[in-house]
C-alpha positions, 0 to 999 in steps of 0.5 A, spaced: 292 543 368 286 539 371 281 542 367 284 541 361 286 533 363 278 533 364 276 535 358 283 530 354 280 525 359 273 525 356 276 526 349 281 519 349 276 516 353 270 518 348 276 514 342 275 508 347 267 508 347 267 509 340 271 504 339 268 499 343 261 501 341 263 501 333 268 496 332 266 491 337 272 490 342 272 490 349 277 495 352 277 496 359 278 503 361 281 502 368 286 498 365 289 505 362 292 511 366 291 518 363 298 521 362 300 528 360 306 530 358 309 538 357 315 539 353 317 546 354 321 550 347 322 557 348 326 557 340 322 563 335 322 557 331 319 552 335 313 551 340 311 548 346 306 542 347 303 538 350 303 531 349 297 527 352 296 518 352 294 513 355 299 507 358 297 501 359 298 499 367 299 491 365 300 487 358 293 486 355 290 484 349 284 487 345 280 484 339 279 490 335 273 485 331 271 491 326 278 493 324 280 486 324 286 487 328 288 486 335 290 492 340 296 489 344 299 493 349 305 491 354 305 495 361 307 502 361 306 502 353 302 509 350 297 509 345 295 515 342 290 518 340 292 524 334 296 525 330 303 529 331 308 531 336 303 534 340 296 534 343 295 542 344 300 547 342 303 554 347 307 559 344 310 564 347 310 572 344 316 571 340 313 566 337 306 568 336 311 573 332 314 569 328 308 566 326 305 572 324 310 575 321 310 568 316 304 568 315 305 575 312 301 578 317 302 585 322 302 585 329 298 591 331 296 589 338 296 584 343 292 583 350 295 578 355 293 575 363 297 577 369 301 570 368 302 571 360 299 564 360 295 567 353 296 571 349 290 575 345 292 577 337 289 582 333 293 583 326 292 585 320 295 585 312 295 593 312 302 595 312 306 589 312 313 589 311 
């Protein structure tokens, strides 16, 4: 998991620079805690992710000048940075099936670690029911 908080971290760090550099606010990084939060959903249906914010360690006020707006934030409260329920998804086999198959696809095979932490898919529409 610490590699992908590193590259999660440089992502929203880069959002924060951005907005500085770009809109004219002032941001201070140290002020913010990266935090990344795993929700686990084994349903066919459903999928697991990871939910990755910021979180304000005090109340602070930013002047965000070029969007017109301030960015107020109270201790411990999130900022996000995307959109939706998660920040990168995990699916176990079930549900690869599941999607496949809406998809209208057909499964012909699939290769996997050791720890079954990925799955590699190679599907078809040949033959499919």
């Amino acid at each position: 998991m610490a590699y992908k908080t590193a590259i999660a971290q440089t992502f929203l760090r880069n959002a924060i620079v951005r907005l500085n550099k770009e809109e004219g606010s002032e941001i201070d990084m140290d002020m913010l805690d990266l935090v990344v939060d795993f929700t686990l959903d084994t349903k066919p249906d459903s999928t697991s992710y990871v939910n990755v914010y910021l979180q304000s360690k005090q109340a602070a006020k930013w002047p965000v000048p070029g969007l017109g707006i301030d960015l107020v934030l109270e201790k411990g409260e999130r900022l996000y940075l995307h959109e939706g329920d998660g920040y990168s998804y995990k699916h176990t086999l079930e549900q690869l099936r599941n999607i496949i198959q809406k998809a209208g696809l057909r499964l012909e095979k699939y290769w996997t670690d050791e720890q079954q932490n990925a799955i590699f898919c190679r599907c078809s529409t040949d033959n499919v029911n």
